[in-house]
DOFI-824765 format. One record per residue: x, y, z of N, C-alpha, C, O, CB in turn. Coordinates in steps of 0.1 Angstrom, whole numbers. Glycine has a CB too. Example, Ala and Ser with C-alpha at 12.3 -4.5 7.8 and 13.67 -1.06 7.14 Angstrom:
residues 2
132 | -57 | 78 | 123 | -45 | 78 | 132 | -33 | 78 | 142 | -33 | 85 | 113 | -45 | 90
128 | -22 | 71 | 137 | -11 | 71 | 129 | 0 | 79 | 134 | 11 | 80 | 141 | -6 | 57
end
This chain:
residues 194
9 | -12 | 0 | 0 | 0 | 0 | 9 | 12 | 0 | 15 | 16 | 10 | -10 | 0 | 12
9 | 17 | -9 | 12 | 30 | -8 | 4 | 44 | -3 | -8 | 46 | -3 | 16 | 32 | -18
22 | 57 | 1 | 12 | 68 | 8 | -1 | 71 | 7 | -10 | 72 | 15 | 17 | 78 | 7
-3 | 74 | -9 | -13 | 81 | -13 | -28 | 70 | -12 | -39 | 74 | -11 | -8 | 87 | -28
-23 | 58 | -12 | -37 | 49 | -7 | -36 | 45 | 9 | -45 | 37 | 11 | -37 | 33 | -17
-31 | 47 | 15 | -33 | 53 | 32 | -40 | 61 | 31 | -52 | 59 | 34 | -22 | 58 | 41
-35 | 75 | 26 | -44 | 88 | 29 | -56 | 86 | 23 | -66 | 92 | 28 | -38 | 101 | 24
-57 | 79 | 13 | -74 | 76 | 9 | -80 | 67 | 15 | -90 | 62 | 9 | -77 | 73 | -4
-76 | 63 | 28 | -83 | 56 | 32 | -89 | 58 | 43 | -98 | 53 | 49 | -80 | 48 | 32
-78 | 73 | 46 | -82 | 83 | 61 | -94 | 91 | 55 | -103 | 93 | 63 | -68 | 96 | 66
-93 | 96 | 42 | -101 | 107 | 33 | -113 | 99 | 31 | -123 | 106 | 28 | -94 | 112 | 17
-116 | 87 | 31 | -125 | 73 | 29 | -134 | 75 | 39 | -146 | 74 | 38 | -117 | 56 | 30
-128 | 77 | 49 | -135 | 72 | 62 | -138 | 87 | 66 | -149 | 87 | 72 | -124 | 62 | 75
-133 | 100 | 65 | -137 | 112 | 69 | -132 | 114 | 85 | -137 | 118 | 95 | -154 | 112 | 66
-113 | 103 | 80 | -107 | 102 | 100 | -94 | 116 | 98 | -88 | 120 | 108 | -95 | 78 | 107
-91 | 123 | 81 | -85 | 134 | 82 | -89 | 146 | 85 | -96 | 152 | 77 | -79 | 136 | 74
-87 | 152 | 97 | -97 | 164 | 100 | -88 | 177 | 98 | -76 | 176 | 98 | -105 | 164 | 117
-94 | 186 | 97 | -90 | 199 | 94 | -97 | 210 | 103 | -108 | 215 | 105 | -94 | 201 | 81
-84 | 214 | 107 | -92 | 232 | 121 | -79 | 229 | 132 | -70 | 222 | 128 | -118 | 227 | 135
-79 | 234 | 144 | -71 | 236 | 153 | -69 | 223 | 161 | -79 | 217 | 166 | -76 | 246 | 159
-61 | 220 | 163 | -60 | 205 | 175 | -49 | 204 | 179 | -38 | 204 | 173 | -63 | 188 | 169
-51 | 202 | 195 | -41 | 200 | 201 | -36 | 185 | 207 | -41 | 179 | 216 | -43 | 210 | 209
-28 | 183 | 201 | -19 | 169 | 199 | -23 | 162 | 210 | -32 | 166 | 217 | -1 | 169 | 197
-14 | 150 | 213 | -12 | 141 | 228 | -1 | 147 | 233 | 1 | 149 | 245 | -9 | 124 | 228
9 | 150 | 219 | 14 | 152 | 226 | 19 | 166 | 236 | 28 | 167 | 245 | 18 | 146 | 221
11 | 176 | 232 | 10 | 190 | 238 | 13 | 198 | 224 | 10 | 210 | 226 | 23 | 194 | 251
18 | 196 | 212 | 12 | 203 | 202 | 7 | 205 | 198 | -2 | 197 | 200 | 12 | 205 | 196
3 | 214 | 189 | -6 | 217 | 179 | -8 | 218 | 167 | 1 | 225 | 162 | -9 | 223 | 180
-16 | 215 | 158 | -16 | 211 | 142 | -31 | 216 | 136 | -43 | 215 | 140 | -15 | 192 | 141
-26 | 222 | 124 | -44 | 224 | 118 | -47 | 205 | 110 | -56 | 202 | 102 | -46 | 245 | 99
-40 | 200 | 113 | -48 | 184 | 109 | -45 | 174 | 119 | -33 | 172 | 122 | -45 | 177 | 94
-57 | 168 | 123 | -56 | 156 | 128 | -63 | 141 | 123 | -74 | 139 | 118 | -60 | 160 | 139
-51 | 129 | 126 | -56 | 116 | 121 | -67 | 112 | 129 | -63 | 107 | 140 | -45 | 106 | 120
-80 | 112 | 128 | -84 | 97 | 139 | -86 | 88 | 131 | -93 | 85 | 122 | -100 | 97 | 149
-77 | 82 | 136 | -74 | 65 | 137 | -85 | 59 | 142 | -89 | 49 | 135 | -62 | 61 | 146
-91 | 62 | 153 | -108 | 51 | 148 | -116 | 52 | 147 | -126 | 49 | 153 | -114 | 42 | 153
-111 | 63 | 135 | -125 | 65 | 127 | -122 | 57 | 111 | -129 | 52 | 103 | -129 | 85 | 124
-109 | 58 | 112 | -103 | 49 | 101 | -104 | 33 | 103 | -100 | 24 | 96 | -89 | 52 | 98
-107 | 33 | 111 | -104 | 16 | 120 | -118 | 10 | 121 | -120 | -2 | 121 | -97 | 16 | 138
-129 | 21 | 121 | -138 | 18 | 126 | -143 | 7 | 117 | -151 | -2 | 122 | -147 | 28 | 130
-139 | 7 | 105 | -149 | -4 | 95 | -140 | -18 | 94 | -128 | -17 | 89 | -152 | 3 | 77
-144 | -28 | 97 | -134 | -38 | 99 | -124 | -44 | 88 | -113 | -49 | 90 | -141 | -46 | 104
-133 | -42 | 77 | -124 | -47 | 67 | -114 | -39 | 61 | -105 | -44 | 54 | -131 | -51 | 56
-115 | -24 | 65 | -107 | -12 | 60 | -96 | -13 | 68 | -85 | -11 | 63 | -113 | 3 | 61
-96 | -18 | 85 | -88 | -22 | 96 | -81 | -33 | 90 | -69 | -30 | 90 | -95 | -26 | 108
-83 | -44 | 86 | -79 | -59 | 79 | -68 | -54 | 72 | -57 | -56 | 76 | -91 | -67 | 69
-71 | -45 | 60 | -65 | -38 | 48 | -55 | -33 | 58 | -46 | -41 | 62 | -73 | -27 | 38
-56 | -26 | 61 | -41 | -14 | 68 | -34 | -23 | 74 | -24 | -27 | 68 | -44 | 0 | 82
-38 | -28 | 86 | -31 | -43 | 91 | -19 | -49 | 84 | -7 | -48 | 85 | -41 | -55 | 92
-27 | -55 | 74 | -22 | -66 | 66 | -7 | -57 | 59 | 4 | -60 | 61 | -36 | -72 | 53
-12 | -46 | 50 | 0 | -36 | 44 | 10 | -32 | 57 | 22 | -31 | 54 | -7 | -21 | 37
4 | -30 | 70 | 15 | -27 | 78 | 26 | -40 | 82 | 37 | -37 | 87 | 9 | -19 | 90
22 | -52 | 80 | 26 | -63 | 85 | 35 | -65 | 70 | 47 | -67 | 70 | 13 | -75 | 92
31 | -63 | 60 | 38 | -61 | 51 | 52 | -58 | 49 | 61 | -65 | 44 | 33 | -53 | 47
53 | -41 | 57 | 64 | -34 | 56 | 73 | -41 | 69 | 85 | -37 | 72 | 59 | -16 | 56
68 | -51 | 75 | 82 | -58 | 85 | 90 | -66 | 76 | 84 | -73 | 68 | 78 | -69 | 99
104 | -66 | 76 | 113 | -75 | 73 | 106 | -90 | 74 | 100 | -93 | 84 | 126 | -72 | 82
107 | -102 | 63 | 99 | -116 | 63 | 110 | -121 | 77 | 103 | -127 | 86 | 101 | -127 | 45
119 | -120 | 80 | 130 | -127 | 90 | 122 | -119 | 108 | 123 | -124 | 120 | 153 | -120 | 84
118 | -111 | 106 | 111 | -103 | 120 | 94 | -108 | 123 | 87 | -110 | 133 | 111 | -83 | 115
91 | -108 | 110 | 80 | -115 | 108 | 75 | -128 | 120 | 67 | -129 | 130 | 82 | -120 | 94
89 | -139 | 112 | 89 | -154 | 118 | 89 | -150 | 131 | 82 | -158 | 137 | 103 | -164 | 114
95 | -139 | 141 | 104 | -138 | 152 | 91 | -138 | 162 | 89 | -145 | 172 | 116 | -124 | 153
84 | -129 | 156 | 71 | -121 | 165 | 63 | -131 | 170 | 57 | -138 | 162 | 61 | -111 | 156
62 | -133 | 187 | 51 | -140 | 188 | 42 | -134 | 197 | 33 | -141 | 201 | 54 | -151 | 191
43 | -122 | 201 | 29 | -115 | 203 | 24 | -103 | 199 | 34 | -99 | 192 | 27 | -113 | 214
17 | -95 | 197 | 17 | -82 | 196 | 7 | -75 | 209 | -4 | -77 | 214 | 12 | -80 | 181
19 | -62 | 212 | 11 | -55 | 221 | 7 | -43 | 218 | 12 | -41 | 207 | 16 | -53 | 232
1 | -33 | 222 | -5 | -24 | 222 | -8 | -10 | 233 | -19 | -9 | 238 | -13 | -30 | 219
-3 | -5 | 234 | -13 | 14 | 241 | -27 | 10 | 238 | -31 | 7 | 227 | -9 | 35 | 228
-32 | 11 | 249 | -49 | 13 | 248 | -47 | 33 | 248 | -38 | 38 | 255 | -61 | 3 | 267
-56 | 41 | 241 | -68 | 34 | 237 | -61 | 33 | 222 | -61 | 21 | 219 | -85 | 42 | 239
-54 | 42 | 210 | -55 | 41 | 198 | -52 | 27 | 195 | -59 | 21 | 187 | -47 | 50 | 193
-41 | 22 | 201 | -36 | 11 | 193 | -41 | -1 | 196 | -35 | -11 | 191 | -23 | 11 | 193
-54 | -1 | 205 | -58 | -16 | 205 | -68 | -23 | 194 | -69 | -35 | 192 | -65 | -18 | 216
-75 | -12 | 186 | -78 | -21 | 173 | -67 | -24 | 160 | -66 | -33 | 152 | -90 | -14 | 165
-60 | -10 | 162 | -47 | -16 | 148 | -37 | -31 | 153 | -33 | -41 | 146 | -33 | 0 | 146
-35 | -27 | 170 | -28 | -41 | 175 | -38 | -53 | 174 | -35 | -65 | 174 | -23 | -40 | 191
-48 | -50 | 174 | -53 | -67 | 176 | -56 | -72 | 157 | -57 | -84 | 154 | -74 | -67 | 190
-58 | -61 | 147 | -59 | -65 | 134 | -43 | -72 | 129 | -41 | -81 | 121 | -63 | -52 | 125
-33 | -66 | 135 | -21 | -69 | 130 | -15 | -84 | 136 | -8 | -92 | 130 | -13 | -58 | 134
-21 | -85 | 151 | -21 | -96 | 157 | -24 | -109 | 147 | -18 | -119 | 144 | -30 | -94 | 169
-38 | -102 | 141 | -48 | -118 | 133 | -35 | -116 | 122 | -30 | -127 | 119 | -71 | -116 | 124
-30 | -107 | 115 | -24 | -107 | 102 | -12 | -118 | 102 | -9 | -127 | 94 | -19 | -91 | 98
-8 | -115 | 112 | 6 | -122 | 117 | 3 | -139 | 125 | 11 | -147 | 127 | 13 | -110 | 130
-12 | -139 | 127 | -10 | -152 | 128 | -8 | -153 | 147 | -8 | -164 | 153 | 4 | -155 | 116
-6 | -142 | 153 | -3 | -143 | 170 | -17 | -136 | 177 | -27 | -131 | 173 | 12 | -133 | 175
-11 | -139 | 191 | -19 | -135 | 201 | -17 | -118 | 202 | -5 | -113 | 203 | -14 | -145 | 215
-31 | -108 | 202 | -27 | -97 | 207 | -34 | -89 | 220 | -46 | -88 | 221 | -27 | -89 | 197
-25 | -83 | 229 | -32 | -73 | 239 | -24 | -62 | 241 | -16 | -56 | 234 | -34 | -79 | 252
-29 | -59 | 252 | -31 | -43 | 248 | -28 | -36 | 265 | -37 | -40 | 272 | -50 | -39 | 239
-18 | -26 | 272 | -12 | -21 | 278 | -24 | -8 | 281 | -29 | -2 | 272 | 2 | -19 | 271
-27 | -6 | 296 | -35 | 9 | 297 | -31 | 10 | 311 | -27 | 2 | 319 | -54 | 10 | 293
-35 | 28 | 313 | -28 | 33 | 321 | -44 | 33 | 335 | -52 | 42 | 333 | -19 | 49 | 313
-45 | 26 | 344 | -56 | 25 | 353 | -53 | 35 | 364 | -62 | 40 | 371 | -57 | 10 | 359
-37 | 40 | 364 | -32 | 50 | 376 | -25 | 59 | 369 | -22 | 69 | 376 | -22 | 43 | 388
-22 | 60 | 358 | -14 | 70 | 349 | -3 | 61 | 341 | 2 | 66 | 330 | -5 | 82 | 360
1 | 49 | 346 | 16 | 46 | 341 | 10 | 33 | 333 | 1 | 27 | 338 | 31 | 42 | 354
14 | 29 | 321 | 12 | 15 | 312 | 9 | 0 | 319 | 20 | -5 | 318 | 26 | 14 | 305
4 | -6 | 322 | 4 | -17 | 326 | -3 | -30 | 321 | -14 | -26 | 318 | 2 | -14 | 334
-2 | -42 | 319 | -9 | -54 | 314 | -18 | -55 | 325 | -13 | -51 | 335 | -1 | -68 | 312
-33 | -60 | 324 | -43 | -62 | 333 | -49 | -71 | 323 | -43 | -75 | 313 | -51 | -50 | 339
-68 | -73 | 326 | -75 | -79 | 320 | -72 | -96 | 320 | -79 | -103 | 313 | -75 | -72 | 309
-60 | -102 | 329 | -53 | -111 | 332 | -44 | -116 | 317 | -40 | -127 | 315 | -63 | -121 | 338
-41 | -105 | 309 | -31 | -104 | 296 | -14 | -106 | 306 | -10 | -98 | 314 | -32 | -83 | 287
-8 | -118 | 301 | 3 | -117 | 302 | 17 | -122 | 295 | 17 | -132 | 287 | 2 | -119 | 310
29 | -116 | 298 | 39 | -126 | 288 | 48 | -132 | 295 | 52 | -129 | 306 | 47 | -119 | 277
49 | -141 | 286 | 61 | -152 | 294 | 75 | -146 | 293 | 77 | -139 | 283 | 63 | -167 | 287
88 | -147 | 303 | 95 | -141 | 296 | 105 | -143 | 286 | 109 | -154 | 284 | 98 | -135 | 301
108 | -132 | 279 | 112 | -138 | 269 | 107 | -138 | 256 | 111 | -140 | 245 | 112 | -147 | 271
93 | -134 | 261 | 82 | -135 | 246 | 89 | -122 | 239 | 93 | -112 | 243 | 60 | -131 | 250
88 | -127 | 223 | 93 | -113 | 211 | 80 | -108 | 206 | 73 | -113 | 197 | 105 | -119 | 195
78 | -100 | 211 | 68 | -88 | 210 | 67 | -75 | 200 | 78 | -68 | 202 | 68 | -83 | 222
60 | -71 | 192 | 64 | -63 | 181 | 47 | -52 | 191 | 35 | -55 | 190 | 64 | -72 | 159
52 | -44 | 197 | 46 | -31 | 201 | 36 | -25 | 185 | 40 | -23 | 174 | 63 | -20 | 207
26 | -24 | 189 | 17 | -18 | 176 | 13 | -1 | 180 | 12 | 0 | 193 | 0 | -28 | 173
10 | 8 | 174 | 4 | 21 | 176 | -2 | 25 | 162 | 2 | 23 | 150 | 15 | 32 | 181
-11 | 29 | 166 | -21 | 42 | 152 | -11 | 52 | 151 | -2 | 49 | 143 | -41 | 52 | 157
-10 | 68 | 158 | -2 | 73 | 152 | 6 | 74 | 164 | 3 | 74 | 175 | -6 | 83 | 145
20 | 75 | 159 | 37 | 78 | 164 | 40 | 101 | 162 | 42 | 108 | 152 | 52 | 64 | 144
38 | 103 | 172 | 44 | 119 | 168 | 60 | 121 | 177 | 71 | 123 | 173 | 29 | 133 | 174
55 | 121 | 189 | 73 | 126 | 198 | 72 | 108 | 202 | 78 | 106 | 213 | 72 | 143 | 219
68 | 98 | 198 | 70 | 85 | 206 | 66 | 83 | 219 | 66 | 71 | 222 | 83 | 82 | 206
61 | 94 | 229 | 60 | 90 | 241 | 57 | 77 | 252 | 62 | 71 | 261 | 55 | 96 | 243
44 | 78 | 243 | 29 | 68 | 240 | 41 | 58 | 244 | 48 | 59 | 254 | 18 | 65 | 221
42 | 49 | 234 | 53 | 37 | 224 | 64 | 37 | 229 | 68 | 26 | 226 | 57 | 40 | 207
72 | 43 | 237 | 87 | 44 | 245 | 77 | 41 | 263 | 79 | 32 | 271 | 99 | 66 | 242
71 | 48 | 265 | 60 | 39 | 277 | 55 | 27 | 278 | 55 | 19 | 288 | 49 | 42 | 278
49 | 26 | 263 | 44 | 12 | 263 | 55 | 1 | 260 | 51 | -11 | 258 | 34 | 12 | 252
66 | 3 | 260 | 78 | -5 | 257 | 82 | -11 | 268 | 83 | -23 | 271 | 89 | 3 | 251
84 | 5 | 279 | 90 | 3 | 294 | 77 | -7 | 295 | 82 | -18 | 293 | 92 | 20 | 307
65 | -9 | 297 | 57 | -22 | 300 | 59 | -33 | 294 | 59 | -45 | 299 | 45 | -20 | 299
61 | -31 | 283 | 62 | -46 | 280 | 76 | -52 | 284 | 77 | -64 | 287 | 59 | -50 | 264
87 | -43 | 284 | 97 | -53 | 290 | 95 | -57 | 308 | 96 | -67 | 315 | 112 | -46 | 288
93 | -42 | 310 | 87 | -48 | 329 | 79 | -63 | 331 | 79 | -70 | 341 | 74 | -35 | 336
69 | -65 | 316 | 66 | -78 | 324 | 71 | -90 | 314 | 64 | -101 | 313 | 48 | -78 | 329
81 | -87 | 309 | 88 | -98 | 304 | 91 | -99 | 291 | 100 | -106 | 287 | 82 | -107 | 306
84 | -90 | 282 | 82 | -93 | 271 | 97 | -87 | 271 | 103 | -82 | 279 | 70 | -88 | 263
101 | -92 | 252 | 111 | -82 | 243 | 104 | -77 | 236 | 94 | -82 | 232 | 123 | -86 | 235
108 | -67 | 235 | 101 | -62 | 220 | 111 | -58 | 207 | 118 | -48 | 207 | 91 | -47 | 224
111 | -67 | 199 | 113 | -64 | 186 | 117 | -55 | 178 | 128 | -53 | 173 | 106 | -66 | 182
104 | -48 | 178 | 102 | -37 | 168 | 89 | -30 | 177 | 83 | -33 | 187 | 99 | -44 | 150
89 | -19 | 165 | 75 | -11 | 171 | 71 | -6 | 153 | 78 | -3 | 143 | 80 | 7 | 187
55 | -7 | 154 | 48 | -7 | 141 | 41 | 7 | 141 | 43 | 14 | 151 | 38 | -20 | 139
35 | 10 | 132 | 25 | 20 | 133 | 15 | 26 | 122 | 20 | 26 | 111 | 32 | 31 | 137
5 | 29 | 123 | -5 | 30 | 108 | 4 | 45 | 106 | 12 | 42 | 97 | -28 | 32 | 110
7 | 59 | 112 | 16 | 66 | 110 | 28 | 71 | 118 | 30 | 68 | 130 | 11 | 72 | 107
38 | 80 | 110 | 49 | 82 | 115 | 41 | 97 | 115 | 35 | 99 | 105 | 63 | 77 | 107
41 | 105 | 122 | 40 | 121 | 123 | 55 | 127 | 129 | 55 | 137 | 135 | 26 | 126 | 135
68 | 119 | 128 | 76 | 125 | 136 | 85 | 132 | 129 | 95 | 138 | 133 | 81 | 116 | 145
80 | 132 | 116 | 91 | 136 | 103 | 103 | 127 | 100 | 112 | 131 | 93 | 98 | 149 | 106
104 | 111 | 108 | 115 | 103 | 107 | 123 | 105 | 120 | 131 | 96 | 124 | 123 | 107 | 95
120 | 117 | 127 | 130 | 122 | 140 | 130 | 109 | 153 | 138 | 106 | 161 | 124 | 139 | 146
116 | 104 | 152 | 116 | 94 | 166 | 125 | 85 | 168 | 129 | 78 | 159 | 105 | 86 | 168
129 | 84 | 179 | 135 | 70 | 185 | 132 | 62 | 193 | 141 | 61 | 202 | 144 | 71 | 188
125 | 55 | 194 | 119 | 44 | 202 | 127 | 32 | 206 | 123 | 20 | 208 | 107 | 40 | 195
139 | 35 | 206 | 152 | 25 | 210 | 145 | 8 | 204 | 148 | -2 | 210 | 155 | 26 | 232
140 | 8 | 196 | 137 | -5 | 186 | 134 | -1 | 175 | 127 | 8 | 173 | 126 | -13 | 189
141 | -11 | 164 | 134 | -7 | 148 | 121 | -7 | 148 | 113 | -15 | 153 | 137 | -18 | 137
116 | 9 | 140 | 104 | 14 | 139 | 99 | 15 | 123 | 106 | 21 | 115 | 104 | 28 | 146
87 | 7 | 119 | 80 | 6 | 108 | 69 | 8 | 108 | 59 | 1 | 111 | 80 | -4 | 103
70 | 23 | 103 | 53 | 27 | 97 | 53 | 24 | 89 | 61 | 21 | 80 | 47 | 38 | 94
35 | 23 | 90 | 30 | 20 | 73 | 34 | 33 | 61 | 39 | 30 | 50 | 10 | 19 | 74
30 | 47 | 67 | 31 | 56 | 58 | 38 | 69 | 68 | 34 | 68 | 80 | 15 | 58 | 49
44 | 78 | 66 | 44 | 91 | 72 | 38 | 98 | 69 | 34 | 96 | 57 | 52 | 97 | 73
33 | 110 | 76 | 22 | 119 | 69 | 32 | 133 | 81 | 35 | 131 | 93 | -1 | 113 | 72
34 | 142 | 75 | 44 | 150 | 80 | 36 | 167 | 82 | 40 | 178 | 78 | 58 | 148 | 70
27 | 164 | 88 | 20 | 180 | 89 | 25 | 183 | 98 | 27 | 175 | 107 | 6 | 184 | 91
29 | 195 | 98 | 37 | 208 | 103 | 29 | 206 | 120 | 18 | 201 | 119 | 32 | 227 | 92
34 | 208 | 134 | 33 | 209 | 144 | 39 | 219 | 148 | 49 | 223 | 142 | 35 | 200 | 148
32 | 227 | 164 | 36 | 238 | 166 | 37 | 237 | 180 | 28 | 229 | 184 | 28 | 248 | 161
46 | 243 | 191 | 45 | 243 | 203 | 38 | 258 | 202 | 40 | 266 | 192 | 58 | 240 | 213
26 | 260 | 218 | 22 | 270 | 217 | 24 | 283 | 217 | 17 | 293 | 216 | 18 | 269 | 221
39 | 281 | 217 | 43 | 296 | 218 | 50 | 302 | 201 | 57 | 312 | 200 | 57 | 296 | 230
47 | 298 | 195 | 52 | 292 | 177 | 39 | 288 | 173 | 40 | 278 | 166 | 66 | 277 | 174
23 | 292 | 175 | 14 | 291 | 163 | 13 | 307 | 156 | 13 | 319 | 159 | -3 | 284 | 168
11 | 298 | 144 | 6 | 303 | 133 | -5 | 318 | 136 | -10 | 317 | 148 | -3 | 289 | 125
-8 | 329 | 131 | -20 | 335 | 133 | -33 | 329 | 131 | -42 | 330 | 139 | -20 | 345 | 126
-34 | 322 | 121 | -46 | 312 | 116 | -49 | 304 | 130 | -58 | 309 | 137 | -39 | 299 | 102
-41 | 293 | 135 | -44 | 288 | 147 | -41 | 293 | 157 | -42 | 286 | 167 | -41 | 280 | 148
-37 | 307 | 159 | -39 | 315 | 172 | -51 | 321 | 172 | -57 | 322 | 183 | -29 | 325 | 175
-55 | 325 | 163 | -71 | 328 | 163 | -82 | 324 | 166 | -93 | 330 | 168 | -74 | 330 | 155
-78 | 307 | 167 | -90 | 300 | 168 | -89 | 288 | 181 | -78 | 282 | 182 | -94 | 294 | 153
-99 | 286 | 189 | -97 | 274 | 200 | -98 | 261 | 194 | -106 | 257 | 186 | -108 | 274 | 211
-79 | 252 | 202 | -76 | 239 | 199 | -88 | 233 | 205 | -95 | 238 | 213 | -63 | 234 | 204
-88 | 220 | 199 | -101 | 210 | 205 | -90 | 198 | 209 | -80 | 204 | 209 | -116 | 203 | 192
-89 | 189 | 211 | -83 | 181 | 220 | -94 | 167 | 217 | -103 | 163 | 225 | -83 | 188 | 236
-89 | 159 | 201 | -97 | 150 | 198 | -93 | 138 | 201 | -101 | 129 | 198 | -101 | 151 | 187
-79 | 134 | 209 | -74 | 127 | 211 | -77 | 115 | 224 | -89 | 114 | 225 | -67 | 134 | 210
-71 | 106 | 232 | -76 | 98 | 240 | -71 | 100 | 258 | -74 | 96 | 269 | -71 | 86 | 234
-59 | 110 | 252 | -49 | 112 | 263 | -52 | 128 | 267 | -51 | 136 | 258 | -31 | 110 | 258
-54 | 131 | 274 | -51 | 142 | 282 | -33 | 149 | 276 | -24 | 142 | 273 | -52 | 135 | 301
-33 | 160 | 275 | -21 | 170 | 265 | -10 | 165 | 274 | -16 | 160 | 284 | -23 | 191 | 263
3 | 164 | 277 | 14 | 162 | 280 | 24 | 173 | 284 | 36 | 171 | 287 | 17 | 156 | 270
end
């Protein structure tokens, strides 16, 4: 799958939005991805999945035997990529603030784990959700993602494979635009700003 058929599939679903929003991660952007609104249709989820499992190396592929996930974005792209690949997937949420396995989800250790996310911007999310999965045993692999927003800059101290990058301009608040100083961010995200 290529860029331009990702983005039509954000443009498909009506999950690329346009106006003021303020990131997870404390920036701000006049566009935001929702990811499940792109997710929401199952077979469109299947599709992205499958192309993102695609873009892993066939030798990383064999390696992977679980996939985990950040609740909330990345537990439908992690559990489609889970079926793509053929493994078991769950999914990491924060009940006190910090990442943790619950729902009686666990790994043995040792398990090679390929970390999933919808979108990647400063990594925070995904370098959290990492520190959990090795705390309860897992390795992780790699880390996946339906996008890269970081311009290529992230480092998530594991090989990182997006499906596509999509590189809209981000602003800390002291550096917007007049256009988006003029107007109130909305905050369409899952996380509370950073």
């Amino acid at each position: 799958m290529q860029d331009e058929e990702v983005l039509a599939e954000f443009r498909a679903s009506k999950a690329l939005l346009e106006g003021h929003f303020l990131l997870s991660s404390g920036r701000h952007s006049a566009y935001y991805l929702q990811c499940a609104r792109v997710l929401m249709d199952p077979d469109r989820a299947s599709r992205l999945a499958i192309a993102l499992v695609g873009k892993l190396p066939r030798e990383l592929r064999k390696e992977i035997g679980k996939v985990v996930s950040p609740a909330m974005g990345g537990v439908i792209i992690g559990h489609e990529t889970g079926r793509a690949l053929g493994v078991e997937a769950m999914f990491v949420e924060r009940p006190t603030g910090t990442f943790e396995l619950r729902r009686g989800f666990a790994l043995n250790p040792g398990d090679k784990v390929l970390m999933v996310e919808d979108v990647v911007t400063t990594g925070l999310s995904s370098r959290e959700a990492i520190k959990a999965i090795e705390q309860a045993g897992g390795e992780v692999v790699a880390a996946a993602a339906l996008v890269d927003r970081s311009g290529g800059q992230v480092d998530l101290g594991v090989p990182f494979y997006p499906l596509t990058a999509i590189n809209f301009p981000t602003y800390a608040e002291d550096e917007l635009p007049p256009e988006l100083a003029a107007t109130q961010a909305i905050k369409p995200g899952s996380r509370a700003a950073a």
